[in-house]
N, CA, C and O atoms as a GROMACS GRO file, in nm:
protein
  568
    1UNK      N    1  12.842  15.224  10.944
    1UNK     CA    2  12.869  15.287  11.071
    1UNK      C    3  12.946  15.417  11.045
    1UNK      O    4  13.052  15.420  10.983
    2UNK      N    5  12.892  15.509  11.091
    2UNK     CA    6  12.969  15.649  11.097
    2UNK      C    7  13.063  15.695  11.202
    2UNK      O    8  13.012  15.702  11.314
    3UNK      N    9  13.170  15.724  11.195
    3UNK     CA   10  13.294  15.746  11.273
    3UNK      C   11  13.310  15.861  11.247
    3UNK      O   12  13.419  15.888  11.197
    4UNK      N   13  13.206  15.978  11.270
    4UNK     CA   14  13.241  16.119  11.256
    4UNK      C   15  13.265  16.194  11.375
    4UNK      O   16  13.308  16.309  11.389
    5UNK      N   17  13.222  16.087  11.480
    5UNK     CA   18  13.225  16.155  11.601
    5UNK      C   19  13.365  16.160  11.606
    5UNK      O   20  13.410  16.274  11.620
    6UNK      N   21  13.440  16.077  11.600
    6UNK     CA   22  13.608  16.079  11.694
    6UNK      C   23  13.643  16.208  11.600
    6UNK      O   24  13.658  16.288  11.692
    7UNK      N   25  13.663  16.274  11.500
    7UNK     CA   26  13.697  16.413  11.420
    7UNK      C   27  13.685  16.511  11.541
    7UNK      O   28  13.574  16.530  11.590
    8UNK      N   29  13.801  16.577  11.594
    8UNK     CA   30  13.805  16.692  11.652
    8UNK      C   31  13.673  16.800  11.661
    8UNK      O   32  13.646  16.824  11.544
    9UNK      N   33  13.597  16.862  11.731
    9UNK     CA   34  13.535  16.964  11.682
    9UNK      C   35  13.618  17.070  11.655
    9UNK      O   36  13.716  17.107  11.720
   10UNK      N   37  13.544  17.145  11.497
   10UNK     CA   38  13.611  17.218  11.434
   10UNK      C   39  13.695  17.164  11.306
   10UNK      O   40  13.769  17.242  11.246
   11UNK      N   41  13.684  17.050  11.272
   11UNK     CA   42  13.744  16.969  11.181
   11UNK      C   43  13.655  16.933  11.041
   11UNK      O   44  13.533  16.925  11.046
   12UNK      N   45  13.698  16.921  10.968
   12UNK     CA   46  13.637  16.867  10.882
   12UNK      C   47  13.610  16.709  10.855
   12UNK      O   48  13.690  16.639  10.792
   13UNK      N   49  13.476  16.657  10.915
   13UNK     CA   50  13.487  16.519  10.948
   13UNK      C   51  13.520  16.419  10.824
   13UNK      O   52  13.538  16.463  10.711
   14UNK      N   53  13.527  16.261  10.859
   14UNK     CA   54  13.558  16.166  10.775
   14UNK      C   55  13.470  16.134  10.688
   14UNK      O   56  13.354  16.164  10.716
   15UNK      N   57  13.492  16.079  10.583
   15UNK     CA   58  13.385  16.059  10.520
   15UNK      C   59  13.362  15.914  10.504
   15UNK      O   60  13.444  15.839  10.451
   16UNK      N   61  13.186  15.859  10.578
   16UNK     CA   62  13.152  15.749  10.581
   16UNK      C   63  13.157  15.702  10.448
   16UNK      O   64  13.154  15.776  10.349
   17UNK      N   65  13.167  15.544  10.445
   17UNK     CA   66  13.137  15.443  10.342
   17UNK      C   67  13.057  15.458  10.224
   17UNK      O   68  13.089  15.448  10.106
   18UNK      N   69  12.916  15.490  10.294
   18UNK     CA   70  12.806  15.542  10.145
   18UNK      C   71  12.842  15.638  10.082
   18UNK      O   72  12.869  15.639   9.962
   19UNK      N   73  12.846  15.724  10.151
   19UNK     CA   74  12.887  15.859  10.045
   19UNK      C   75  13.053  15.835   9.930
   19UNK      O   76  13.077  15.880   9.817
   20UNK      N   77  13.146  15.739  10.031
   20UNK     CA   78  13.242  15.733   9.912
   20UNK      C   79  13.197  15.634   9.811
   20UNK      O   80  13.208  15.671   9.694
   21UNK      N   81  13.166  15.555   9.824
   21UNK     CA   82  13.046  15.405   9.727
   21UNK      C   83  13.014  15.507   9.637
   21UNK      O   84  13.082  15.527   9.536
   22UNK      N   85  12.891  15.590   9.673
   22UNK     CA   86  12.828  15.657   9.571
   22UNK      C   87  12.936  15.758   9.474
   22UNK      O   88  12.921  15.786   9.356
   23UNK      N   89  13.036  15.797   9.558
   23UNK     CA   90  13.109  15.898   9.484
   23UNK      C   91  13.207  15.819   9.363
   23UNK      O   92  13.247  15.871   9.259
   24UNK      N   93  13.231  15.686   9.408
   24UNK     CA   94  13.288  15.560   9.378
   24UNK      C   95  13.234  15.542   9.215
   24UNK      O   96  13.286  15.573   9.108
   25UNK      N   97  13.096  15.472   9.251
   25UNK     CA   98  13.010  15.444   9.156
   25UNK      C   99  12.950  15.546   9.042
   25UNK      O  100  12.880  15.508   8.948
   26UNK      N  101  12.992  15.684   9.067
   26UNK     CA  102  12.973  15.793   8.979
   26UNK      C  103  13.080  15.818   8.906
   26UNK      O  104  13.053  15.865   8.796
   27UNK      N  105  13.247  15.795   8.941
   27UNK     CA  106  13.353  15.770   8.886
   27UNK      C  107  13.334  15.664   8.806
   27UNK      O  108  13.346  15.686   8.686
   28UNK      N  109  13.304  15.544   8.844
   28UNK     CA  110  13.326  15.459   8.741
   28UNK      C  111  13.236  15.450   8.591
   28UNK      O  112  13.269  15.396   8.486
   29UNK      N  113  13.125  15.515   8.621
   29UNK     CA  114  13.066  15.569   8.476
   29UNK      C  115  13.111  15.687   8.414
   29UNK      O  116  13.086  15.711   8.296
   30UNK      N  117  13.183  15.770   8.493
   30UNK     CA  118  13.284  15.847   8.392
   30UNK      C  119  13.382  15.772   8.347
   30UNK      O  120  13.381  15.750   8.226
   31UNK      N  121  13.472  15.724   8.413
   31UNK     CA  122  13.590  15.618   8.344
   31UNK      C  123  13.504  15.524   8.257
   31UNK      O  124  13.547  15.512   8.143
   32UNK      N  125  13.402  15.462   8.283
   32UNK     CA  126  13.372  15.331   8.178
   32UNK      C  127  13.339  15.388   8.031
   32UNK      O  128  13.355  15.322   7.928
   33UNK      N  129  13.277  15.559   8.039
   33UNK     CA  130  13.235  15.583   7.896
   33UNK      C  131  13.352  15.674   7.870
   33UNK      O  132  13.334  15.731   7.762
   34UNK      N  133  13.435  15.699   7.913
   34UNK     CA  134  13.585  15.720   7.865
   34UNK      C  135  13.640  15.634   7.840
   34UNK      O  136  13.754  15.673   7.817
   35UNK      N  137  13.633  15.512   7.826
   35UNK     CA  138  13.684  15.406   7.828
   35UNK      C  139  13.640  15.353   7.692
   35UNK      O  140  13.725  15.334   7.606
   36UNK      N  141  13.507  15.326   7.667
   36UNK     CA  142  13.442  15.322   7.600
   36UNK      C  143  13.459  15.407   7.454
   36UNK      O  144  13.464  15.368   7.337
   37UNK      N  145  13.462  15.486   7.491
   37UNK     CA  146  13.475  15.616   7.379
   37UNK      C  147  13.614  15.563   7.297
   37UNK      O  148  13.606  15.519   7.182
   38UNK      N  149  13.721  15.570   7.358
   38UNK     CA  150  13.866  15.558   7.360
   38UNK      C  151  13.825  15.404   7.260
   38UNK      O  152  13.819  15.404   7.137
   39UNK      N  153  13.810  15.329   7.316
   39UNK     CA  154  13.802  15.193   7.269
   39UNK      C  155  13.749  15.177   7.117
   39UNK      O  156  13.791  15.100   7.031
   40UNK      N  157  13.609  15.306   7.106
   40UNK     CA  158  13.521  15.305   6.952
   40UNK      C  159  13.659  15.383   6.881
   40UNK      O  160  13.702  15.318   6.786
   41UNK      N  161  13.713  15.473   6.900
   41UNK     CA  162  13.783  15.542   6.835
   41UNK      C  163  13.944  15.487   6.789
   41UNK      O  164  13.996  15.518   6.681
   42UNK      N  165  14.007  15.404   6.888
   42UNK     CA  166  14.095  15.283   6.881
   42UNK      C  167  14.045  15.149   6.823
   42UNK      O  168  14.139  15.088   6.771
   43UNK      N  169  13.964  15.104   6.817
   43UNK     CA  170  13.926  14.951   6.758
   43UNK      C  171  13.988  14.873   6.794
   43UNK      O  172  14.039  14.782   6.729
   44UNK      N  173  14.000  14.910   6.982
   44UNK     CA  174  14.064  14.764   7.040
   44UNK      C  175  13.962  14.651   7.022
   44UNK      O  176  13.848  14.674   7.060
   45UNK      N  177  13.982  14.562   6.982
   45UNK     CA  178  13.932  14.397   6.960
   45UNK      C  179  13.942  14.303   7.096
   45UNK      O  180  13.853  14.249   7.162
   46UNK      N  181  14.037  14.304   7.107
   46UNK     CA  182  14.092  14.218   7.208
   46UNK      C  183  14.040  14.244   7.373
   46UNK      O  184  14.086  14.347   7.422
   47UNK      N  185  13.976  14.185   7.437
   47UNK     CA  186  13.930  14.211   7.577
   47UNK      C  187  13.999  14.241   7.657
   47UNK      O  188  13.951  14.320   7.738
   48UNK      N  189  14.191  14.182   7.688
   48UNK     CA  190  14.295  14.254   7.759
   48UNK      C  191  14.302  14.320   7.711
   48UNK      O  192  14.356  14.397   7.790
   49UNK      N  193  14.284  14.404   7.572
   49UNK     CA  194  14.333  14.532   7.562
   49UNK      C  195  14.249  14.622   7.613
   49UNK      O  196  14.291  14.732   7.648
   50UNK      N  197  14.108  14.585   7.624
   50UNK     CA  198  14.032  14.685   7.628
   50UNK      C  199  14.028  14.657   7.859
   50UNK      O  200  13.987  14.742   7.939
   51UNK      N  201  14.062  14.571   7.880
   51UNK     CA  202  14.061  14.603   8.033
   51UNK      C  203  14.204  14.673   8.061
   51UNK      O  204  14.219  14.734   8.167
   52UNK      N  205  14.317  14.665   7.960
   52UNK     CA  206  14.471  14.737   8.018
   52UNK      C  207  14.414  14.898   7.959
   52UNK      O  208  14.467  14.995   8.012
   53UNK      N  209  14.326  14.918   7.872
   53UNK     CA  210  14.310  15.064   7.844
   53UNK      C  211  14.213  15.106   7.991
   53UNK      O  212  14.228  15.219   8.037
   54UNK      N  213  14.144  15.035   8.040
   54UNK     CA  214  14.010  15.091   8.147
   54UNK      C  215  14.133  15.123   8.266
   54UNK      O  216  14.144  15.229   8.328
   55UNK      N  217  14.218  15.006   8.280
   55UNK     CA  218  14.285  15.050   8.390
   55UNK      C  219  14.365  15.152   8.378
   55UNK      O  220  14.390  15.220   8.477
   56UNK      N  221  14.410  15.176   8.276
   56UNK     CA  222  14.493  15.328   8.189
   56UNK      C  223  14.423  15.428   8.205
   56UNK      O  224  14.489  15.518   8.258
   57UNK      N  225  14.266  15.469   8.174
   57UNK     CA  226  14.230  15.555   8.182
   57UNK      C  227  14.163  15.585   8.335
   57UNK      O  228  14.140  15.702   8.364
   58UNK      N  229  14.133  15.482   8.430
   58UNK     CA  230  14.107  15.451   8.558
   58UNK      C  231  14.248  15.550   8.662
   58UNK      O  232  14.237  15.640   8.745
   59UNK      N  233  14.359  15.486   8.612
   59UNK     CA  234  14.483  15.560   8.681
   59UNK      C  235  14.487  15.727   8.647
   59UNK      O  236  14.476  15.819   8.728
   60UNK      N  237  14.501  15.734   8.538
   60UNK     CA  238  14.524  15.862   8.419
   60UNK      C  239  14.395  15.934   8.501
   60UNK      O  240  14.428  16.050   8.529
   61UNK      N  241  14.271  15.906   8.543
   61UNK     CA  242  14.178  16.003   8.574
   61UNK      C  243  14.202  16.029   8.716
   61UNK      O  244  14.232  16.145   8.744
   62UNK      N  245  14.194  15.943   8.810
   62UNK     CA  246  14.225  15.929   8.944
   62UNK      C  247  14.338  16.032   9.028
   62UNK      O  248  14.324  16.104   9.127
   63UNK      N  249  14.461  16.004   8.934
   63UNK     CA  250  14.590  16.047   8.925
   63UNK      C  251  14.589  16.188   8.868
   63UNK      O  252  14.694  16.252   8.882
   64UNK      N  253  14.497  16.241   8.813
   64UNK     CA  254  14.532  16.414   8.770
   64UNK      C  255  14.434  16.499   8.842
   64UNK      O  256  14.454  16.614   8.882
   65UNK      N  257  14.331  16.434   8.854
   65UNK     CA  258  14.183  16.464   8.899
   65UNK      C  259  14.229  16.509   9.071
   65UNK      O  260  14.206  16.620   9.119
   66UNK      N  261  14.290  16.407   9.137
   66UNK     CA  262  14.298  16.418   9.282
   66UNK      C  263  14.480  16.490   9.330
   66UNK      O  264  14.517  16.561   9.423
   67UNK      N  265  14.546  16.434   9.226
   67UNK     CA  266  14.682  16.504   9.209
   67UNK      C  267  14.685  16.624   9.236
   67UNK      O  268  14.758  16.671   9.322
   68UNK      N  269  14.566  16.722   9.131
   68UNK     CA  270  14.613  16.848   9.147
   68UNK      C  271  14.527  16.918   9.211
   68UNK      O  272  14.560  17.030   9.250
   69UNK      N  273  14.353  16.851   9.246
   69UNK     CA  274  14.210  16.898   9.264
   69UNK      C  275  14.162  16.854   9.395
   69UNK      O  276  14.075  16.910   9.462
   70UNK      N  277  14.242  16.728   9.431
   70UNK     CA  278  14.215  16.668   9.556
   70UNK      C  279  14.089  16.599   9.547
   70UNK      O  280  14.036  16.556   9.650
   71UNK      N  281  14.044  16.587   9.448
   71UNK     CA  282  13.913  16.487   9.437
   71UNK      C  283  13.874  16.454   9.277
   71UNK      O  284  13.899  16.544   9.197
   72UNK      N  285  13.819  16.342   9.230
   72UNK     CA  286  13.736  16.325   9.173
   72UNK      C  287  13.639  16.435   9.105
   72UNK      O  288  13.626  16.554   9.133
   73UNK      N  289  13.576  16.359   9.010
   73UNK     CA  290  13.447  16.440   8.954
   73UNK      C  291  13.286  16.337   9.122
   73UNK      O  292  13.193  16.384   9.188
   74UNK      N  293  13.343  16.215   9.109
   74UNK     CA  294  13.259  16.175   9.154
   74UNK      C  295  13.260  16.215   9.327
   74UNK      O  296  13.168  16.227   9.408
   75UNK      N  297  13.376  16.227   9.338
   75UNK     CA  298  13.403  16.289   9.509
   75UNK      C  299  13.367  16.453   9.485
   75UNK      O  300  13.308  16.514   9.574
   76UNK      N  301  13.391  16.496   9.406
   76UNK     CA  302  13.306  16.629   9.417
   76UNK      C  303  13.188  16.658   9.438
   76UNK      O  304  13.136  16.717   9.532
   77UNK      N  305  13.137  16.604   9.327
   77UNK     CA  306  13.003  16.510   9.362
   77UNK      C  307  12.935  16.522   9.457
   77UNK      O  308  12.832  16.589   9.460
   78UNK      N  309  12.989  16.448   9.564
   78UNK     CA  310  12.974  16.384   9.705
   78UNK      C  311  13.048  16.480   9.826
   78UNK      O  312  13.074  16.450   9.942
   79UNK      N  313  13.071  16.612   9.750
   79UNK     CA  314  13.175  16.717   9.819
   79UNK      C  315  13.262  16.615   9.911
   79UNK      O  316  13.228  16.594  10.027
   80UNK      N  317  13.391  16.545   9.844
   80UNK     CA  318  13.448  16.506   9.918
   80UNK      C  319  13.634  16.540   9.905
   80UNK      O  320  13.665  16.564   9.789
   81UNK      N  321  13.699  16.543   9.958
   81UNK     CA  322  13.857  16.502   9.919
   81UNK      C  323  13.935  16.448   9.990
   81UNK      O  324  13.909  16.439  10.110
   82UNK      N  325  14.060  16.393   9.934
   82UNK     CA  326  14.124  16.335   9.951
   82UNK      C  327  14.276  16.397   9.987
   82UNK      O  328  14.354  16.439   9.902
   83UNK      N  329  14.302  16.394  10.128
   83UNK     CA  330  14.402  16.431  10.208
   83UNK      C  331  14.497  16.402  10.260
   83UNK      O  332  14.523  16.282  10.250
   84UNK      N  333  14.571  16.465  10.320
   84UNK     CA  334  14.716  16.346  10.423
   84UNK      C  335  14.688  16.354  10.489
   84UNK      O  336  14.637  16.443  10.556
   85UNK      N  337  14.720  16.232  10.499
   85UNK     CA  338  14.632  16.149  10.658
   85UNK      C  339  14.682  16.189  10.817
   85UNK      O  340  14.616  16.196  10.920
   86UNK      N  341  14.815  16.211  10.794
   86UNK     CA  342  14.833  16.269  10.979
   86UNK      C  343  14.816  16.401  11.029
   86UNK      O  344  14.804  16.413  11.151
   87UNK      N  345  14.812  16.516  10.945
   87UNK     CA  346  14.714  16.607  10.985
   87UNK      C  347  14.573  16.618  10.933
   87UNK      O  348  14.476  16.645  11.004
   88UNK      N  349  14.570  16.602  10.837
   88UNK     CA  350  14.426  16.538  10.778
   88UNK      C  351  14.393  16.682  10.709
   88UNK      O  352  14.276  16.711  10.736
   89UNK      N  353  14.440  16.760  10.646
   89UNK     CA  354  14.431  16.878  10.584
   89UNK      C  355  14.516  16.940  10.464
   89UNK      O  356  14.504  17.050  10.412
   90UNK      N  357  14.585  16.858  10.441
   90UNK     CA  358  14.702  16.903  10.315
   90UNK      C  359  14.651  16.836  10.222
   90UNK      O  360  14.589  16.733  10.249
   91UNK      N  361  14.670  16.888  10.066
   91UNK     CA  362  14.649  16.832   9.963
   91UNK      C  363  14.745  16.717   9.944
   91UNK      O  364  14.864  16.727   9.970
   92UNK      N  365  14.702  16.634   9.908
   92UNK     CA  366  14.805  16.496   9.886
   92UNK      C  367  14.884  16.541   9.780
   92UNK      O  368  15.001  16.516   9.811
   93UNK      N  369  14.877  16.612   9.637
   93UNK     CA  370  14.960  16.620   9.588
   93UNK      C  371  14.989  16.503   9.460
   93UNK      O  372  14.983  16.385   9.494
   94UNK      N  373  15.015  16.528   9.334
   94UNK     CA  374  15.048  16.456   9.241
   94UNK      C  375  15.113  16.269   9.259
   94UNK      O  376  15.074  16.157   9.227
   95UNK      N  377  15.241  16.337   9.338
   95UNK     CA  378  15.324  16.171   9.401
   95UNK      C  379  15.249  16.081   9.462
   95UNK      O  380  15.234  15.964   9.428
   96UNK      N  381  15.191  16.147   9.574
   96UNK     CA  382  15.090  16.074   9.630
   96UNK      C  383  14.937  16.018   9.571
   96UNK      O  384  14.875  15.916   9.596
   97UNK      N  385  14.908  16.133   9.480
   97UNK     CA  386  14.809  16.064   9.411
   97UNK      C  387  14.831  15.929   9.353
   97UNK      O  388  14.767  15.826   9.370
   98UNK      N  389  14.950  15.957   9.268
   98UNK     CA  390  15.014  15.901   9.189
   98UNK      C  391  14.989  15.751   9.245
   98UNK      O  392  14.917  15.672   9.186
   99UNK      N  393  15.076  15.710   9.400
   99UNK     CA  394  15.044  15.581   9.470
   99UNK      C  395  14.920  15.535   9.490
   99UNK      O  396  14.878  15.420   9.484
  100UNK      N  397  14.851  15.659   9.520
  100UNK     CA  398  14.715  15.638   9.570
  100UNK      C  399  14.659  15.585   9.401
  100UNK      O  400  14.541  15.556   9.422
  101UNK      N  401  14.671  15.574   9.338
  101UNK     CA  402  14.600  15.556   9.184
  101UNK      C  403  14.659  15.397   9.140
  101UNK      O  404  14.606  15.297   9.093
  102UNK      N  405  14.771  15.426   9.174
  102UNK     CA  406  14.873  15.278   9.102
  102UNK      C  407  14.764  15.185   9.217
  102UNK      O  408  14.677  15.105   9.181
  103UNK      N  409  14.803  15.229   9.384
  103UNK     CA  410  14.747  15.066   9.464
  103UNK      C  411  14.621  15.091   9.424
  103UNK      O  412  14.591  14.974   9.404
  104UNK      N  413  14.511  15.158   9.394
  104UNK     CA  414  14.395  15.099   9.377
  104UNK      C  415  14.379  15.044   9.281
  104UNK      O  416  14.318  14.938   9.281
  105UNK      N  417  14.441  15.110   9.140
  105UNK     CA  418  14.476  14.988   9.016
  105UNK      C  419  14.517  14.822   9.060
  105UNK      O  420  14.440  14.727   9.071
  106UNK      N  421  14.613  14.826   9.073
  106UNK     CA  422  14.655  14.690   9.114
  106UNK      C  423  14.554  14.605   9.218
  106UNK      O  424  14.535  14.485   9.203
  107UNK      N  425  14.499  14.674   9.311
  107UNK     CA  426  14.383  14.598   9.377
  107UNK      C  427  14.316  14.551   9.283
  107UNK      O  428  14.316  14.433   9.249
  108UNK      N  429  14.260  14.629   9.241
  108UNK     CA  430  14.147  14.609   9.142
  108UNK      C  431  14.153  14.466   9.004
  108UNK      O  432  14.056  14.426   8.941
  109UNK      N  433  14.312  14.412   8.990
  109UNK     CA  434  14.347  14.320   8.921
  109UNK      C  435  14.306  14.191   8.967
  109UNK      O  436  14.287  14.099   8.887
  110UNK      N  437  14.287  14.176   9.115
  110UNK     CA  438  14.255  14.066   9.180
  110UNK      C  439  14.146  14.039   9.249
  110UNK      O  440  14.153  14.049   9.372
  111UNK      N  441  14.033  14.003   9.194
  111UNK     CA  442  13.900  14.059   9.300
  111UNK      C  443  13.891  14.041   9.411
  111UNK      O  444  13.855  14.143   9.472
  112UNK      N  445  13.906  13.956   9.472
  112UNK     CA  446  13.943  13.923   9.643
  112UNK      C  447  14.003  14.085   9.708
  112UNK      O  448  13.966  14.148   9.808
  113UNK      N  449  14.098  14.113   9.616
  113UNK     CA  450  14.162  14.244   9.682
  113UNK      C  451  14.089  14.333   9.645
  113UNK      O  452  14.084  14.405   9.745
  114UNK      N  453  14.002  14.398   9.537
  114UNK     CA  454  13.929  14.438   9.502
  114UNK      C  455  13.786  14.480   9.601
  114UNK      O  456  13.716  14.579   9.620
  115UNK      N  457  13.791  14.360   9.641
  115UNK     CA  458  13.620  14.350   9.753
  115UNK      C  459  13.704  14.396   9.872
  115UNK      O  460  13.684  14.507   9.921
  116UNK      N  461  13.795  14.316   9.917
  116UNK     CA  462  13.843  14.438  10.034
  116UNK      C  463  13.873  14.554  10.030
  116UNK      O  464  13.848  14.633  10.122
  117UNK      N  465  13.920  14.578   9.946
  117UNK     CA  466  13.964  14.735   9.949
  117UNK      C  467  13.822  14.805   9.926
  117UNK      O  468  13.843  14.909   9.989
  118UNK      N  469  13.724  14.814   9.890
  118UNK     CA  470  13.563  14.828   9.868
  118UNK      C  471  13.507  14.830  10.017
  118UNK      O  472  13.443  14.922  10.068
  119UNK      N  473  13.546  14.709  10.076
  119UNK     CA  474  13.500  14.746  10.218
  119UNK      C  475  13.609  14.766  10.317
  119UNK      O  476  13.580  14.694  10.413
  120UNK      N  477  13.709  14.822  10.337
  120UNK     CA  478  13.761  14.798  10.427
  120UNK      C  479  13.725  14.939  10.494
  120UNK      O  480  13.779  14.939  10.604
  121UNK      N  481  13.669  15.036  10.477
  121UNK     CA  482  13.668  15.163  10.547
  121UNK      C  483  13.504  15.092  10.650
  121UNK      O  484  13.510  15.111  10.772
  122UNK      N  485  13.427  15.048  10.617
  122UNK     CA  486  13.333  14.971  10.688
  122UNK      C  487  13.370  14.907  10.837
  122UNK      O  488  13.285  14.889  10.924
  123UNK      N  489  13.526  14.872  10.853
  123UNK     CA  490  13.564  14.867  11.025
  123UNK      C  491  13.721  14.952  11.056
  123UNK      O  492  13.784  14.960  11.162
  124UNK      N  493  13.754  15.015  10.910
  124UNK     CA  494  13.826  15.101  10.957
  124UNK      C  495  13.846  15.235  11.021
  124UNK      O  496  13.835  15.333  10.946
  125UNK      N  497  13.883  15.262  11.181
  125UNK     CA  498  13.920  15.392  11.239
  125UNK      C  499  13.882  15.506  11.175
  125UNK      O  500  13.804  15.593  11.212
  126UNK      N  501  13.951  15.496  11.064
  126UNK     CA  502  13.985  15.615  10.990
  126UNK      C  503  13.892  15.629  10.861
  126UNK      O  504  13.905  15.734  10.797
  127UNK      N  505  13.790  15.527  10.812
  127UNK     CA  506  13.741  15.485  10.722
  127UNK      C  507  13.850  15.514  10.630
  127UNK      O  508  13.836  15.615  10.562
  128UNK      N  509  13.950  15.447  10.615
  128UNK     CA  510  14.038  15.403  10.488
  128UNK      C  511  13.977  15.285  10.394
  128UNK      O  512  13.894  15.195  10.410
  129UNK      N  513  14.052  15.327  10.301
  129UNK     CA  514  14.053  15.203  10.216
  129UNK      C  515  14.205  15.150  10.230
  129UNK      O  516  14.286  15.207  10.303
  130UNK      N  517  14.240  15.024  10.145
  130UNK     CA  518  14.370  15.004  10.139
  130UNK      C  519  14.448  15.070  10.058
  130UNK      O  520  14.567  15.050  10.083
  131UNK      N  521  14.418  15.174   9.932
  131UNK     CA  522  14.493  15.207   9.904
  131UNK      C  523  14.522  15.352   9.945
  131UNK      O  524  14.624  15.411   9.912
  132UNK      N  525  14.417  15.407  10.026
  132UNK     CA  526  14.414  15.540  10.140
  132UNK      C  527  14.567  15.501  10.185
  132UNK      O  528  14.671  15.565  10.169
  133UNK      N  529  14.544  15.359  10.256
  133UNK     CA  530  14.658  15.330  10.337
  133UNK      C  531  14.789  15.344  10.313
  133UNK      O  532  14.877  15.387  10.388
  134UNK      N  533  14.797  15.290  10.166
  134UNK     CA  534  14.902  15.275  10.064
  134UNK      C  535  15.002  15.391  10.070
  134UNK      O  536  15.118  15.408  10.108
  135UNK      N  537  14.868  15.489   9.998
  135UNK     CA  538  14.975  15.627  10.003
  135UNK      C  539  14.906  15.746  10.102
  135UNK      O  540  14.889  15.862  10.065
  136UNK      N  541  14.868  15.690  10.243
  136UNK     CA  542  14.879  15.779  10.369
  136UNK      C  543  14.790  15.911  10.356
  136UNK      O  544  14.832  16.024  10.384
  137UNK      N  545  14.660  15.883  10.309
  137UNK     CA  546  14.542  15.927  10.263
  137UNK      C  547  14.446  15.944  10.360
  137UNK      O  548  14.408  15.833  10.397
  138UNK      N  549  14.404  16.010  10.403
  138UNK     CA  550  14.218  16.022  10.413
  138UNK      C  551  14.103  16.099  10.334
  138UNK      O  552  14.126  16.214  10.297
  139UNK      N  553  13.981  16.040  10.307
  139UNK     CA  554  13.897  16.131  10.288
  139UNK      C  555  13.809  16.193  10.337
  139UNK      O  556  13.715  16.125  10.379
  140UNK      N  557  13.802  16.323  10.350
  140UNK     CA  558  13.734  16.423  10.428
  140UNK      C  559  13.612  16.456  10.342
  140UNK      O  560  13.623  16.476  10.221
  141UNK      N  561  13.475  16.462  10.418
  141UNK     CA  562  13.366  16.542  10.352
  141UNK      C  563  13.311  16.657  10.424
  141UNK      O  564  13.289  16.655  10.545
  142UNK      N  565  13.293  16.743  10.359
  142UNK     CA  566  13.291  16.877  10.378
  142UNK      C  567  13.154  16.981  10.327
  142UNK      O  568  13.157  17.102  10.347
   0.00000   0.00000   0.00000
């Protein structure tokens, strides 16, 4: 369901569910063969090591990428970014990335929280996710 109508005219509207999925799912094959790479060149063995490095390099990309760029490779992608949420036009900024990176990490530890946070922009207002929520986020496509 698209919620682009409630966006002010003259605004830069929200960005529905599919388009962040896809922008989603294009991130995570950059992180997995960064991940990957890191892993041949380290000779982690061990399977927690090699999921505490994915979530390392998962944060580490998220967190510099949108910190200073306001988006992703994969939200670029998808011409999208990631904003503050009560005027809906400022760059979020490093700190905020920063939260915005840690809660989707930590979701992501528990799959239950994981699948919600995946769908929760599907009946949310604002199409948030939970960790949008976290650190007071929206994403705008443009």
């Amino acid at each position: 369901m698209n919620r682009t109508s409630q966006v002010p005219p003259g605004t830069v509207p929200l960005a529905n569910w599919g388009v962040r999925a896809v922008g989603a799912v294009a991130d995570a094959v950059v992180i997995g063969t960064a991940t990957y790479v890191i892993d041949l060149a380290a000779g982690i063995r061990a399977r927690t090591g090699y999921l505490y490095l994915d979530l390392g390099v998962s944060f580490v990309y998220s967190f510099v990428l949108v910190g200073f760029w306001s988006h992703t490779l994969g939200m670029a992608w998808m011409r999208l970014d990631a904003v503050e949420a009560v005027e809906g036009r400022t760059p979020i900024g490093p700190a905020r990335a920063a939260i915005r990176s840690l809660a989707a990490g930590l979701l992501t530890i528990v799959p239950v929280a994981a699948f919600l946070d995946l769908l929760w922009p599907l009946w949310d207002r604002r199409n948030q996710t939970l960790h949008d929520k976290a650190a007071g986020t929206v994403v705008l496509r443009h």
